[in-house]
N, C-alpha and C positions, 0 to 999 in steps of 0.2 A: 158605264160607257163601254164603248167595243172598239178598239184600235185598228184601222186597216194595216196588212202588209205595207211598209215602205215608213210607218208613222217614223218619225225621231224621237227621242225623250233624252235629251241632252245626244252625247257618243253612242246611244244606241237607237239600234234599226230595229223594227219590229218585226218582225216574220212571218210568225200563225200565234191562235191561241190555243193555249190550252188546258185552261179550268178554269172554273169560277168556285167561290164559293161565300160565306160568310162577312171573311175578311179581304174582298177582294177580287179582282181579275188578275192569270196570271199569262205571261204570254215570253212563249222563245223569240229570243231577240239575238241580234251580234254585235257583238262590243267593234266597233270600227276602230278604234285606237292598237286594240290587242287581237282582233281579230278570232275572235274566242266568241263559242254559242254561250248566253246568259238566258239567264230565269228572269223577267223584268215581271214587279208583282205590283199593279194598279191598285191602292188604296182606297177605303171607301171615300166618298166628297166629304164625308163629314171631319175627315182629317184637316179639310185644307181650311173649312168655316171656324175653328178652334185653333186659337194659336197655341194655346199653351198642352193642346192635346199633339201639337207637332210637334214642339219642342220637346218634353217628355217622350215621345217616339223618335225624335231623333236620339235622344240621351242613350235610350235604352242601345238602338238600333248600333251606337259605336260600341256602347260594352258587349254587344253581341256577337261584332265583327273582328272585335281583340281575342274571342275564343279560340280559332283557332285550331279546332279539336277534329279528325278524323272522324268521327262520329255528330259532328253539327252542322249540319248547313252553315258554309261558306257565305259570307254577308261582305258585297263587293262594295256598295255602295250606296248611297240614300239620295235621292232628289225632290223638286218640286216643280213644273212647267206649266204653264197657263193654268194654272189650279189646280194641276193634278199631281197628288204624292204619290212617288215609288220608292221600291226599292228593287235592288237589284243583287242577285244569289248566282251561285253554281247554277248550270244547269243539270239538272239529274234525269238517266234512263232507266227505270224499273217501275215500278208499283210500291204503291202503298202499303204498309202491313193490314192493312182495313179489306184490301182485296185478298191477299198470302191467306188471309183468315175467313174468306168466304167460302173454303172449304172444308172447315173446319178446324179441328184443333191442330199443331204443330207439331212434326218430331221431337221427342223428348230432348236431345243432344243437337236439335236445329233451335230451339226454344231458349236452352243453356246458351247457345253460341247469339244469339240475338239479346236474351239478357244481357249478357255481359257487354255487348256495346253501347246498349240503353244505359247501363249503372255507370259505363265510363264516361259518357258525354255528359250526362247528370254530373257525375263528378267535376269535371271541367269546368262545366258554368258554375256550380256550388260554391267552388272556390273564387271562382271572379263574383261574388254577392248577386249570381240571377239566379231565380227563378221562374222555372216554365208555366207551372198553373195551369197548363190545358193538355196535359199529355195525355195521349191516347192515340190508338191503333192508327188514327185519320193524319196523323202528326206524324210520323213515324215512317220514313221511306227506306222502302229494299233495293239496291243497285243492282246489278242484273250482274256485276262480281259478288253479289252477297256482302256489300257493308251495307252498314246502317247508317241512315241520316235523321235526328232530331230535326222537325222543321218547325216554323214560327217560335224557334225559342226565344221567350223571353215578351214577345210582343202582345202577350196577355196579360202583360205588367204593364202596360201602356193604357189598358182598356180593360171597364168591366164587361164582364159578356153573364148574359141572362144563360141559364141553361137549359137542354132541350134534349129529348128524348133519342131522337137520330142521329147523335153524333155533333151535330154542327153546333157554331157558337154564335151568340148575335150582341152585336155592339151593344152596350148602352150607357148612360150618364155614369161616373163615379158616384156612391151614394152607399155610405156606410150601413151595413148591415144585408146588403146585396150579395147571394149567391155566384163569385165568378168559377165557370169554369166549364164540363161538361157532363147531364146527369149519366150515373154510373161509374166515373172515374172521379168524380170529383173527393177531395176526404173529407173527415166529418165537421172538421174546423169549415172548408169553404162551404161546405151547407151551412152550418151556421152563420156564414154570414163574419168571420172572426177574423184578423189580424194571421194574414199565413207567414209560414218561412220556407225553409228546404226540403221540411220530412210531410209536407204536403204532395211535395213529387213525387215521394219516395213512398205514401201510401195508393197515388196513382200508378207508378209503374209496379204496382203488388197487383192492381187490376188487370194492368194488361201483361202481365205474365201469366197471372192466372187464363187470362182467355187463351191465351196461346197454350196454355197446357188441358185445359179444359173443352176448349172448343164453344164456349159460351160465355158469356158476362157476368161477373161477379154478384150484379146486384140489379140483374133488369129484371122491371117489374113493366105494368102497363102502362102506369101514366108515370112522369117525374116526378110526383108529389113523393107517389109511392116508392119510388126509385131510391128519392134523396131518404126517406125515411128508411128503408133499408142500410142504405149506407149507416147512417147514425145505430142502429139500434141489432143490426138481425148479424148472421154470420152465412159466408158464403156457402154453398154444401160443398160437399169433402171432394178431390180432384183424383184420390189414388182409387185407384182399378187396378187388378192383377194383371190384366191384357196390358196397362200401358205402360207398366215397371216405372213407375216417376220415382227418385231416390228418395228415400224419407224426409234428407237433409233438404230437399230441392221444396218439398213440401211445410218444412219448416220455415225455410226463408221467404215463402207465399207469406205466410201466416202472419210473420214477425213484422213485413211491410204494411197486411194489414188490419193490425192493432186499430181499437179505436182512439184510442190517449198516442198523441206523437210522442211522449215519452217514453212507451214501451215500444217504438219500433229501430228499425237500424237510425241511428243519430248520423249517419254520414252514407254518401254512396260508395264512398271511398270504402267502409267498413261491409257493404255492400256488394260491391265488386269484387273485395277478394270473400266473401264465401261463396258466390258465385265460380270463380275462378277453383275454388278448393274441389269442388263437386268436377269442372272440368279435367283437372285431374286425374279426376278415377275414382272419387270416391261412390261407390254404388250401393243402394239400398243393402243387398246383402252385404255387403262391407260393415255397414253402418248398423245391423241387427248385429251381428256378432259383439258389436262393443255396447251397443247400449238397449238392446231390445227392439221390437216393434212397437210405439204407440198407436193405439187404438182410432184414439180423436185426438185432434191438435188441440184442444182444451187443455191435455194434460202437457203441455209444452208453455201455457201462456206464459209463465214466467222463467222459461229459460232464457241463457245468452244463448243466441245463434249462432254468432260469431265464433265465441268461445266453444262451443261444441263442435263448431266444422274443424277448429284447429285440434280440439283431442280427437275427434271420431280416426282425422287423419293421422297424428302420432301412435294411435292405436293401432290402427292399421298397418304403420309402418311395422312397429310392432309386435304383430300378428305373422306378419312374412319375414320377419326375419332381421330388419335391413332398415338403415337410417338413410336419410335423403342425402344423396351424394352434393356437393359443396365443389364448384370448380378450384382447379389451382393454379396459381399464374408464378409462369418460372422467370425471373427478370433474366433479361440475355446482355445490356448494357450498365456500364459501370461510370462513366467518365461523365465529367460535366461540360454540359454542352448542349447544342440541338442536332436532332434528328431530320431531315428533310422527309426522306420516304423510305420503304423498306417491304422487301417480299421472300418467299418462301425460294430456296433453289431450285435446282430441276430433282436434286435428290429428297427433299423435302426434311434434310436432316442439317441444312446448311441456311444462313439468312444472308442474303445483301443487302446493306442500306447505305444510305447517303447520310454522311453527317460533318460537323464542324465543331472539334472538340478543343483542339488548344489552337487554332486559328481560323480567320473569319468565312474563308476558302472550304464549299464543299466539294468532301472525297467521297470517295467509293470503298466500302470495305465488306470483308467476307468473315461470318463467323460461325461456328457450330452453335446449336440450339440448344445448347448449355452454357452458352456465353464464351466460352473458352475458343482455341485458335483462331485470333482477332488478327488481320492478315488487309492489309490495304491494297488496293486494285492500283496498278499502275495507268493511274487515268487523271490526266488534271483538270480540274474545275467541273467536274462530270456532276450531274444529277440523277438520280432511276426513276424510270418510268415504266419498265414494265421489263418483266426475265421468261423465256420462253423455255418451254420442254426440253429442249434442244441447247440450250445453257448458252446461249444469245442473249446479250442484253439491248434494251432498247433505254436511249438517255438522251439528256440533253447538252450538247458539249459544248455552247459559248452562250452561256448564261445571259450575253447582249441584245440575243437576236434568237431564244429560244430553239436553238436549233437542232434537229432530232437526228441521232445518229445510230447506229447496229454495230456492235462490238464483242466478239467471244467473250466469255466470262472468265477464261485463264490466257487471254491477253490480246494486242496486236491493234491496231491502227483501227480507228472510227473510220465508220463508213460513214461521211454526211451524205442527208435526205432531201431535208425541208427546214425550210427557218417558221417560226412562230407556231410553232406547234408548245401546246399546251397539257397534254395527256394522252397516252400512248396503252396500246395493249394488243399481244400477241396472238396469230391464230393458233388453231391448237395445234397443227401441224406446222407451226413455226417457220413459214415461207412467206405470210403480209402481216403487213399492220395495221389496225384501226387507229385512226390521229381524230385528235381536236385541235384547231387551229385557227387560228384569228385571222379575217383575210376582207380588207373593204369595208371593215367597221362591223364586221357580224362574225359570230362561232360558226365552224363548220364543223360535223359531226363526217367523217368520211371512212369507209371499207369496202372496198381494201384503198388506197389511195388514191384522190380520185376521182372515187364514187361517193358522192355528195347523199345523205341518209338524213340528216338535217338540220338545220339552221339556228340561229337566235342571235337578236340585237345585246344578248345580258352573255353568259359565256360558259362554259363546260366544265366540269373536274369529273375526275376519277375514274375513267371511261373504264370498262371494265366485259369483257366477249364471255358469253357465258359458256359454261362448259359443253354443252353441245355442239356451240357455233351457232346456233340460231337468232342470236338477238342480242345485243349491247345494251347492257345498265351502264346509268351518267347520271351525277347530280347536272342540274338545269336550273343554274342561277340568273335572275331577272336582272340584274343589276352591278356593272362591272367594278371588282374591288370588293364586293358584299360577298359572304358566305350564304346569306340567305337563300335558302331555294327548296325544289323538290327531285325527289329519285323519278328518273323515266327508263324507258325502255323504248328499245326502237328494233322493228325487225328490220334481216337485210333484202326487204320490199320498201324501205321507210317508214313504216308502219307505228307510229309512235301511240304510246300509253302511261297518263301522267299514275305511277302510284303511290305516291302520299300528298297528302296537304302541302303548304307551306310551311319551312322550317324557320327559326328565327336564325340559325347557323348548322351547315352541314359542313362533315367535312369528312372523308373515309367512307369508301365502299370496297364489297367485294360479294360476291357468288358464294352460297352456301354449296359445299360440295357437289351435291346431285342435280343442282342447276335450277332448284324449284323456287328457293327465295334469292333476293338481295339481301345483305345484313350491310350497316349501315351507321353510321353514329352522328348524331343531330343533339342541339338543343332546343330545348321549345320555353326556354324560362330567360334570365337575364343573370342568374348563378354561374353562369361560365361553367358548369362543367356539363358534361357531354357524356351522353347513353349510349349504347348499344341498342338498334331495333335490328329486326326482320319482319321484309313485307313479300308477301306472295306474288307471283306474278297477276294476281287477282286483285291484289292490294290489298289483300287484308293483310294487316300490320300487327306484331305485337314485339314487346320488348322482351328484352334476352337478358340485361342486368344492367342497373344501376349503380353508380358512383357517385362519393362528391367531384371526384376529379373530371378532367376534360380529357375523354379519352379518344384516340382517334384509332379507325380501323385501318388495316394495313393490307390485309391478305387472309383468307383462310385455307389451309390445309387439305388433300383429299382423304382425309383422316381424320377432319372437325379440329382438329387446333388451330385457334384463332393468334394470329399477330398481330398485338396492339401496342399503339404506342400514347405514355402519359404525355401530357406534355404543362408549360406554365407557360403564358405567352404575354408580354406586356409591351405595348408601344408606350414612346416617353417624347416631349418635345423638349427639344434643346433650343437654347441663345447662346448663337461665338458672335467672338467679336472677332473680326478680322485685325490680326495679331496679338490677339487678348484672349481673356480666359472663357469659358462656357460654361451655363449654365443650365438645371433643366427648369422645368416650368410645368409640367405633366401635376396635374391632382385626380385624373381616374385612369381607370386601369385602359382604355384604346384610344388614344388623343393624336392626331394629328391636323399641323397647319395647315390651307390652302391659300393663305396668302398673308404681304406684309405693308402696310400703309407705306403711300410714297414719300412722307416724310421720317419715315423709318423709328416712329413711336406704339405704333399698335402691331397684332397679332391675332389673325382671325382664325377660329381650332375647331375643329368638330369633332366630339365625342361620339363616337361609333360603341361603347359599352351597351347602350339599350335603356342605361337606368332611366332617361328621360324619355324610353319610347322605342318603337321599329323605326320613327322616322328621323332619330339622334336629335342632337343638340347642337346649337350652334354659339360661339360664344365670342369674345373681343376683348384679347386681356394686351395691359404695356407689356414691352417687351422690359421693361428693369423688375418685373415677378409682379407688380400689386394684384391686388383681388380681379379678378375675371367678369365680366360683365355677361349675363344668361340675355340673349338675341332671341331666340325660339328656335324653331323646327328645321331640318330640314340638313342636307349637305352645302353647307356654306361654299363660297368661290370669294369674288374679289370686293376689296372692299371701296367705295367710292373715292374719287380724289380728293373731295373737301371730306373724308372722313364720318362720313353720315348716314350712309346707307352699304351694307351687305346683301350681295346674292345669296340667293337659298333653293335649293331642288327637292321637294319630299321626294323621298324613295317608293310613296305609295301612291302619290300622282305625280308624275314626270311630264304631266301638257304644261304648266307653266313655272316663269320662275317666279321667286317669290323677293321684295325687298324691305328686309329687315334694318329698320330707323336705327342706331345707333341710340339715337338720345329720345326725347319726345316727338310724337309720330303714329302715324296709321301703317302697317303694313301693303305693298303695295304689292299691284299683280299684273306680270308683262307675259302675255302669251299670243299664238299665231295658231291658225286652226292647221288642224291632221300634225301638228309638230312632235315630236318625243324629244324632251330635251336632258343631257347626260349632265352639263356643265355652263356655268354662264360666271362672266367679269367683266370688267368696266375697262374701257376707250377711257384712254387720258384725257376727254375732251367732257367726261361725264355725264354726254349726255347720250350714248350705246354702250350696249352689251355685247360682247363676242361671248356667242355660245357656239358649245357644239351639242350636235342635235340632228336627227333623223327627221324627214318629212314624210309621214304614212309609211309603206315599207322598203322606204325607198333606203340608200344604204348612209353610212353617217359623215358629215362634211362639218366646215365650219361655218359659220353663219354672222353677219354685224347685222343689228335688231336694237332701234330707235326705241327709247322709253316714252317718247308721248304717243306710238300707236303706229308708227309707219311699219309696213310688213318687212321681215326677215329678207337681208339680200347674202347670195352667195358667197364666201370668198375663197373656196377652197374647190376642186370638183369632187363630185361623188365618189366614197371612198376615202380621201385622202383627208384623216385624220391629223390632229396637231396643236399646239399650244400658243397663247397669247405671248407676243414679246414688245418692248419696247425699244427701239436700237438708236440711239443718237435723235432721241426727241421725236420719232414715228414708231407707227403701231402698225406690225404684222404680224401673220401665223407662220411660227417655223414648222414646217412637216417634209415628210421624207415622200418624196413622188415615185411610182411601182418601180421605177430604174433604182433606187435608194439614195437620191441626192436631195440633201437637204435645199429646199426651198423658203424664202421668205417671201408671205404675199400677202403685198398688202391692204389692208381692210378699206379702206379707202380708192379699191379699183387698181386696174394695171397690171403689167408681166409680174410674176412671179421672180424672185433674185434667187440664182443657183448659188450658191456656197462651197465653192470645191474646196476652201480649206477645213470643211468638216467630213472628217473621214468615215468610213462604214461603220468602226465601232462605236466611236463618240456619239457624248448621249445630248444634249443642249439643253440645259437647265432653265437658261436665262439669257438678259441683253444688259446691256449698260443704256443707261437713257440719255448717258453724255458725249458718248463717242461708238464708232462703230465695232463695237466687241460683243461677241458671244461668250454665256460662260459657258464653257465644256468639261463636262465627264468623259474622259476616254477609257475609262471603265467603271460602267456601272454599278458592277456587283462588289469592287474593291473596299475594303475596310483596312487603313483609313481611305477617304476618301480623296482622292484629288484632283481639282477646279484649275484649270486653265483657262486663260482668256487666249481667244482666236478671233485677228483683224480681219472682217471678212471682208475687206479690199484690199490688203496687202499678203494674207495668209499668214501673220506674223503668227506662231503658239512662244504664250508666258505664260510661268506658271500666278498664282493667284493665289489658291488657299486650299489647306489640307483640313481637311475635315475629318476631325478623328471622335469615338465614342468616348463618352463620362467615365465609364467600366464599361471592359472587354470580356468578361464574363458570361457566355449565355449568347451573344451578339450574334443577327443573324443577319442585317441590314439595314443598311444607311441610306433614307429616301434621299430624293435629291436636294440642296438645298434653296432657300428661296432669299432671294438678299432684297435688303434694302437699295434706293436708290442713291443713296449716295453711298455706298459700297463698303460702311462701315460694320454691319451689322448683316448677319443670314440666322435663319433658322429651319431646323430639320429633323428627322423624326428619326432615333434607334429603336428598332426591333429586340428585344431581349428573349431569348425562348431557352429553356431546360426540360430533357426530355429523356425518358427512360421507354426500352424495349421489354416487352411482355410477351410469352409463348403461354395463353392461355387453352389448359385441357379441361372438359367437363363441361363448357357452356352449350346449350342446347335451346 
């Protein structure tokens, strides 16, 4: 079938086409929701007359999408519409390696640099139990920054395909003893028709490395009979030439992929990858004769380890010159227990500031030599750093309530305030503006000099960071507020933005590699909690710099390559007080917090944000006296119903609906409004709406009451003006702070908004009493212990209420707000616990 511009296929619009082939029509499309170009790839019909040939491509199609990986097509989503299956990818600009090779063979050192992202995407899926089966040059896209993209991974697991002479593959019946795959690249196992696994790939990508070093195919003959019988029995002819200097070693790892027994070849890509990586090093044919000779024919190799030879030829070599491989050293520069907030290099580069909280809950500012020694506190109170200028200027945040950004010499004297809600700060290099991120109308604003708006997002900004030129700002570009997940961008000051990496499972730490040319960066991509070290080019090509078990985050680098890192351990724990009684905690994994407490004040609804159950968390419903916790399913939980039976739920990976999780026995339910983006959703005392908040197409974020038998979404808040669900004396409003900064309560039910002049600028609002007219208040948020005052918002009366203190003060970094029962015997609230030590790491490269 052929799509006209304008078609739909769910949230997407179709555009142009642009290929067809075997498995499919594919066509640039625009995701309406994210407003982002997509690849939408029209399935053959025969997908949709086969049920269980759907459901096994669905299957495959999420484990493909859980990859992940730099090097594999991005898998956004999977559909079905009047009978036709898609799916929907990145969209990519470059060529195929099928075309890069229609001029023959490849630079020897462009050949190495494309291996090795072939062996790592291999690797990636290897480990999640897929494999590809059909890899070859036609599979295999070049970005027009030079990455690589494996494409249809995986989805020849889904389907057998007949083989054929020109590349292409053609659907047909599963039927054991069936060649799947493509002749020439296929191994000798899928000619025969045998039960494959992993090192099937891995005798394919030995084909298409050899073309790319060869300039020809391993094993094309005239017809496919002949083809596939070559595969089985013949050997490829030899690739080294004196004109094309291939290194011996490079030639051996041809060889060893392709073995005809998959026991004699690399058993992993992982084992793979780095002798690949070993050659990229350095090691060069001559290198490689000096330690072991020249072989003649790779015959006389069949039964070496490869592996094992790329690691001697290299200690040989080290060897040979003299010199063992230098090992970085990291000088710890902190000794006390406690957390670290942030921390950067001085203007002398022989000095650190950082923000931290060592024997009290209150961050300071302190200065110390980069040997740890002259540890010297700033005379600054409740200050945070966000950024220290050439010029020995700091930039910080001074009222931790209302994120406010201030400028202050670094040997002392009165904050300049700026801007409230600013987020991440960094200096020009001539130390006269500053680049801000800042929250403003329910979006990030990316701005330089101030201002000057460079760009946007509904999700929110860290680490902004001006690079040393001045040309262009690096920022993590988080989707989702409160989530570390996201990706490193760049933006010039045209607004010119370039997304370079994938998506991270958690970012956290950037900074500029001296000369301006990479970002280095520290992300996780597993659910092990600890945290790497990468560098990505402004090209996006990405590679890692060192690994740890620990969770390391980046802080700064040096015009010298000394890196400032800081370890850290970080554990959210939920607590039970009892108002005048003692507390407990209730925490069984490592990120757990509440978002709400039944109104008879016996349950407790907690979402684990660890990962182990997923990117899109767990949601869960335990008694507030500790017994066992009840598993709800997916998603960021909200409120829980009034008869106790039903929980809101938001996946982080679709945000168009919300989702309501049964408490006891029950079908999952689904309450959604078209073009909506929803952040949050809880339940109306009345049980039968939801007050969410939630964006309409790109419009900016308000709050919304939205009927669960289908009535559309109505207003209650105006665009922009963000805020929370409250009950106050048996009625339901949203408290929020209107652009003057006065708290309003409006209610959901229609009507003026009620100004609150007894809640002052700093005061935080927690909550309402459902029995009389009182707000709880924080009058200072970031306070540890905590403390709750009640304020009569018709009389102004303030009393105090309840002191909210942590279990252990050790580590403690932050006390969320708390959230009480309604008959005000009972709250519960989340301590932050973090221990963190500073690192001046030399030798990383």
């Amino acid at each position: 079938m052929s799509l006209p511009a304008g078609t739909r296929l769910g949230p997407y619009e179709i555009l142009s086409f642009v290929a067809a082939g075997g498995m499919g029509e594919v066509y640039r499309a625009r995701d309406t929701r994210l407003n982002r170009s997509v690849a939408v790839k029209i399935l053959p019909a025969s997908f949709a007359s086969d049920p269980d040939r759907v459901r096994r491509f669905e299957q495959e199609a999420r484990a493909v999408a859980a990859l992940d990986h730099p090097n594999i097509l991005a898998l956004h989503d999977i559909g079905t519409q009047d009978g036709t299956s898609y799916l929907v990818s990145e969209f990519l600009e470059g060529n195929t390696l099928r075309e890069q090779l229609a001029n023959g063979a490849l630079p020897v050192r462009k050949a190495i640099e494309y291996a090795l992202q072939i062996a790592q995407g291999l690797g990636a899926a290897h480990d999640k139990g897929i494999v590809h089966r059909d890899l070859k040059p036609e599979n295999i896209f070049v970005t027009k920054d030079g990455r690589l993209k494996i494409l249809d991974f995986g989805l020849a697991k889904a389907q057998m395909q007949a083989a054929t002479l020109d590349g292409s593959t053609v659907a047909s019946q599963t039927t054991k003893g069936v060649a799947m795959g493509t002749a020439g690249y296929m191994s000798p196992e899928q000619v025969r028709g045998e039960t494959i696994d992993h090192r099937s790939d891995i005798f394919s990508f030995g084909t298409v490395l050899y073309e790319m070093l060869a300039g020809q195919r391993a094993f094309q003959r005239n017809s496919s009979v002949e083809t596939m019988n070559a595969i089985l029995k013949e050997e490829p002819r030899e690739i080294a030439t004196p004109e094309r200097g291939i290194p011996l070693v490079l030639q051996l790892i041809v060889h060893r992929c392709l073995e005809k027994e998959r026991e004699q070849r690399f058993q992993s890509a992982k084992d793979l990858s780095f002798a690949l990586d070993s050659i990229n090093a350095g090691v060069t044919t001559a290198q490689a004769q000096a330690v072991t000779g020249l072989a003649r024919r790779w015959n006389v190799w069949r039964t070496a380890t490869v592996v094992m030879g790329v690691m001697l030829i290299t200690a040989a070599v080290a060897m040979l010159r003299g010199r063992s491989p230098q090992q970085p050293r990291y000088d710890r520069i902190t000794f006390r227990k406690g957390a670290i907030s942030s921390a950067r290099f001085g203007p002398d580069e022989q000095t650190i500031i950082y923000g931290a909280a060592w024997d009290h809950p209150t961050v300071r500012l302190y200065r110390s030599r980069v040997d740890g020694t002259d540890v010297r506190g700033l005379d600054l109170h409740a200050a945070d750093l966000l950024a220290v200028s050439r010029w020995g200027e700091l930039a910080i945040t001074s009222n931790p309530n209302t994120s406010r950004l201030a400028r202050v010499p670094i040997n002392g004297g009165a904050p300049r305030e700026l801007l409230d809600n600013v987020i991440a700060a960094d200096w020009s290099r001539d130390g006269t503006q500053l680049a801000v991120a800042r929250s403003e109308n329910g979006k990030c604003h990316l701005e330089y000099p101030i201002g000057k708006l460079l760009y946007e997002t509904i999700g929110w900004i860290s680490h902004m960071r001006l690079a040393p030129q001045g040309d262009a700002i690096a920022f993590m570009d988080h989707p989702i507020l409160g989530d570390d997940r996201g990706t490193v961008m760049i933006v010039d000051l045209k607004g010119n933005k370039r997304t370079l990496t994938p998506e991270w499972i958690g970012e956290q730490g950037l900074a500029w590699s001296s000369d301006g040319s990479e970002v280095w960066f520290t992300a996780t991509s597993s659910y092990d909690w600890s945290r790497d070290l990468y560098a990505v080019s402004r090209s996006g090509k990405e590679r890692l710099v060192v690994r740890t078990p620990a969770a390391l985050y980046l802080e700064d680098i040096a015009s010298d390559d000394r890196v400032l890192l800081r370890q850290e351990e970080r554990r959210y724990e939920v607590a039970v007080g009892q108002v005048g009684g003692e507390t407990h905690l209730l925490s069984w994994l490592e990120i757990m917090q509440p978002t709400s407490v039944s109104r008879d004040g016996k349950y407790v609804v907690i979402v684990d944000q660890s990962g182990i159950g997923g990117t899109d968390y767990t949601a869960y419903l335990a008694k507030l006296d500790g017994s066992p916790a009840v598993l709800l399913g997916n998603g960021f939980p909200g409120g829980i119903s009034p008869d106790n039976k039903w929980v809101t739920s938001i996946l982080p990976s679709d945000m168009t609906k919300v989702l309501l999780l049964p408490t006891g026995i029950g079908e999952i339910k689904t309450i959604a409004a078209p073009k909506f983006h929803y952040r949050s959703a809880t339940w109306a005392s009345d049980g039968r709406r939801l007050v969410v908040r939630a964006s309409e197409s790109d419009r900016p974020l308000r709050i919304w009451v939205q009927d669960i038998a289908g009535a559309p979404p109505r207003a209650v808040t105006p665009e922009g003006v963000d805020g929370h669900f409250v009950t106050v004396n048996h009625s339901d409003y949203v408290r929020a702070r209107d652009a003057a900064g006065v708290v309003r309560l409006y209610p959901i039910d229609g009507g003026e908004p009620k100004p609150v002049t007894a809640v002052t600028e700093t005061d935080w609002v927690v909550g309402g009493s459902t029995n009389s007219d009182v707000l709880y208040v924080s009058p200072d948020r970031a306070a540890i212990p905590l403390q709750i005052v009640k304020v009569n918002i018709g009389t102004g009366r303030r009393e105090p209420f309840v002191t909210v203190s942590p279990t252990d003060p050790a580590g403690l970094v932050g006390l969320d707000s708390p959230i009480f029962s309604s008959g005000e015997k009972r709250y519960v609230y989340t301590q932050v616990r973090e221990l963190s030590v500073l690192y001046v790491a030399t030798g990383l490269k």
